[in-house]
N, C-alpha and C positions, 0 to 999 in steps of 0.2 A: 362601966357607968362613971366610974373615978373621972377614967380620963375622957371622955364625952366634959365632962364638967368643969376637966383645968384646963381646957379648949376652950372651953365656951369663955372663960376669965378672962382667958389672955387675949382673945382679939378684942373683949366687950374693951380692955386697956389700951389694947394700939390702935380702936376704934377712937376711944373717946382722949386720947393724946392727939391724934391727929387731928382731932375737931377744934381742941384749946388748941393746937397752933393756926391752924388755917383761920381761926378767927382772929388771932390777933394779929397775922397778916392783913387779914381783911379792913380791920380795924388802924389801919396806918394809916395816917392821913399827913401828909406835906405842911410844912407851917407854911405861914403866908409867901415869908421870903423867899421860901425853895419853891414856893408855884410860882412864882410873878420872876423868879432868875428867869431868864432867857438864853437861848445859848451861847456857844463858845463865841468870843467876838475876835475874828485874827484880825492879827496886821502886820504886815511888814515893814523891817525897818533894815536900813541901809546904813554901814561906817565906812569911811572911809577919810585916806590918810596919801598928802601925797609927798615924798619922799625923793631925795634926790636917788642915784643908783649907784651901787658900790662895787659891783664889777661887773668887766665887760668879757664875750666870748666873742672869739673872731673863729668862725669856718672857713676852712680852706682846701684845695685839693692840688694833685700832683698829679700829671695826666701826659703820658711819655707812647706814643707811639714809634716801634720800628720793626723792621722786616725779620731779623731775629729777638728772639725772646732774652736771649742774657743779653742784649746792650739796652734794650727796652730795659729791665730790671737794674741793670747797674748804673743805667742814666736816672732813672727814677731816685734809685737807694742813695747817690751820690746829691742831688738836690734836697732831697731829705738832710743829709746832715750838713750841709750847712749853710738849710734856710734854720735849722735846731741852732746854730753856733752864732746864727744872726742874728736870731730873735731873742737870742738869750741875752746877749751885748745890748741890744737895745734899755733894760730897763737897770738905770743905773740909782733909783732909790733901795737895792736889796728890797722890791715887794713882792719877788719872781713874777717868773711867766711861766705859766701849766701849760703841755705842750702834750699829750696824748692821739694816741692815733684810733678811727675811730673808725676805719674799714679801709681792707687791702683787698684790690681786683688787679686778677693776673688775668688775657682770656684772649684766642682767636679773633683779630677783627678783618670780619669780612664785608664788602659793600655790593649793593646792585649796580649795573650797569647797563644801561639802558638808551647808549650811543648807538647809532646808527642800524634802529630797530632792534638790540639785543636787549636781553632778560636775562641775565646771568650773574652770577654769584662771585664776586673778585674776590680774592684775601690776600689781603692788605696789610698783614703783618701780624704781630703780636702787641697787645696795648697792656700798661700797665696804669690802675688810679690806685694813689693814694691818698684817702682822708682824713686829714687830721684839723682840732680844733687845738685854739691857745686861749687861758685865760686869765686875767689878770685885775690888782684891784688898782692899778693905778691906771687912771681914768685917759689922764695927757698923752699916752706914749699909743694909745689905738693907733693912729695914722700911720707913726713911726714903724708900728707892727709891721700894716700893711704893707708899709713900702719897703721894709726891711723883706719881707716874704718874695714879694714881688721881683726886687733886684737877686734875691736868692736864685731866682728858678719857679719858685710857686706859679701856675699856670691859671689858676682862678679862685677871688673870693667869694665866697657862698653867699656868705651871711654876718651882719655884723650883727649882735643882740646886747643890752644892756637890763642887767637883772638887779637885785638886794640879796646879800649873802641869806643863807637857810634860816642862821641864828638870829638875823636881824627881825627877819622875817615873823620868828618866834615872839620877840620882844616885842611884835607891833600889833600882834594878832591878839593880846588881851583888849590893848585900847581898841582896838576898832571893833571889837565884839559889843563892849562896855557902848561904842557909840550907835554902835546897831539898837543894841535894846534902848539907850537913851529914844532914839527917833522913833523907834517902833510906840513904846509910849507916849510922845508927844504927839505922836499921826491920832491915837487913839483917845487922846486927852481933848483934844480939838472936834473930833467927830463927835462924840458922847456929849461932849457941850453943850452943842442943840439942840440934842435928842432931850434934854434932863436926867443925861444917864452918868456912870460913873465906873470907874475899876474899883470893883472889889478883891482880885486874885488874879493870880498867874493859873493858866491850868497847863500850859505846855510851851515850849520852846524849841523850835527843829532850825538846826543852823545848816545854812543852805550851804553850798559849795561856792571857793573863796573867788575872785577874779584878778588879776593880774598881768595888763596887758605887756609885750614889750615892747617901746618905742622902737618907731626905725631910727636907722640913721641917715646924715646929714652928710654929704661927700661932697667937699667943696673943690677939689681937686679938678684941674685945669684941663679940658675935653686934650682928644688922644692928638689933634693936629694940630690943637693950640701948643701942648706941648713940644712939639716936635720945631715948632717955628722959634719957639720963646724961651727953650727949655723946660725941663722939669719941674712940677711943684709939687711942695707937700703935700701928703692927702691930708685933711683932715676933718674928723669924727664929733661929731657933736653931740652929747649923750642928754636926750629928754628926762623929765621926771617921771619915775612911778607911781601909777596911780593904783594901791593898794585898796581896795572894799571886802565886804564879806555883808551878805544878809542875810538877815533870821526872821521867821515866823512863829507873831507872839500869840498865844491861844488866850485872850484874857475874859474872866468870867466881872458878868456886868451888872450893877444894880441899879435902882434909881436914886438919885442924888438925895431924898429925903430917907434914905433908907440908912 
């Protein structure tokens, strides 16, 4: 009977706790301000920053076929050093030239043939590519590069690119953040305007992924049979600006202006 009795206490207790909570749940009521907020109001905002570029990468490749494999390779290895020995002489402010090599292809080259109604498979020798990029922060001497490559033995330019060193890149990425949310606020300052609304808060900030296009380049260098008539002319590289952005998405909570 005892215990019939201290049962019966203790739920009449976790009965009637739970009724003083759930009432004063019930009993909650929103102040004006918190019903009349509306929600999150985004906006996007855009920084950007445009910069000259502080070094440039030249791709290039070394592409040696012949009917044996070791003059294929010693003809390739021997252009390798010294277009290395030419490119190097080229820059004469001491700002070096990075010269890395960035894939080696050793490999059977065969071709179809398909003269006088055949289908058949030639082979054609042994082919060897080597590819290697240079890169450098002195802007003037690109052209010189090329044509220093060129007269070496280098058999094609890929690609010329003009970037901002990493660190720079660093030092630019607070301002242009700073000018993301600048605009992001001013889009939002202007829209609210005529509504009679206003920022009262930040409620979130998601920073988008950055962009950074690279210019091409500019080859003024004299067609292949102009040359050949007129002589040779320098190549040269003309390096655009970058144009650095980054944008974010501002989640701002909104009141009315009399508020």
């Amino acid at each position: 009977m005892f215990r019939i009795l201290t049962i019966a206490i203790c739920i009449t207790m976790i009965v009637g706790s739970f009724i003083k909570d759930q009432s004063t749940i019930n009993n909650f009521e929103c102040s004006d301000i918190e019903y009349r907020r509306p929600d999150v109001f985004q906006v996007t905002g855009t920084g950007s920053l445009s910069v000259e570029p502080t070094i440039a990468t030249i791709h290039y490749a070394i592409e040696i076929q012949n009917e044996l494999a070791e003059l294929a390779l010693n003809t390739a290895n021997k252009i390798q050093a010294t277009s290395f020995k030419s490119l190097q002489s080229v820059d004469t402010t001491n700002g070096g030239v990075k010269i890395s090599t960035t894939q080696f292809q050793m490999f059977p080259h065969t071709e179809y043939d398909y003269s006088y109604g055949k289908n058949e498979i030639i082979f054609k020798g042994y082919k060897v590519i080597i590819s290697q990029k240079m890169e450098t922060s002195n802007l003037n001497i690109v052209g010189q590069l090329i044509d220093a490559a060129i007269n070496a033995g280098v058999t094609s330019i890929q690609s010329v690119q003009f970037d901002i060193k990493p660190e720079q890149k660093a030092e630019l990425k607070d301002q242009i953040l700073q000018l993301a949310i600048k605009d992001a606020t001013h889009k939002a300052q202007i829209a609210l305007k005529t509504l009679d609304m206003k920022i009262h808060s930040i409620k979130s900030i998601s920073i988008d992924q950055s962009y950074a296009p690279r210019p091409s380049y500019q080859n003024k260098a004299m067609p292949m049979m102009d040359t050949m008539a007129y002589g040779s002319a320098p190549t040269e590289i003309y390096a655009q600006e970058q144009n650095l952005s980054h944008s974010i998405t501002v989640g701002f909570i909104i009141v009315p202006i009399d508020q």
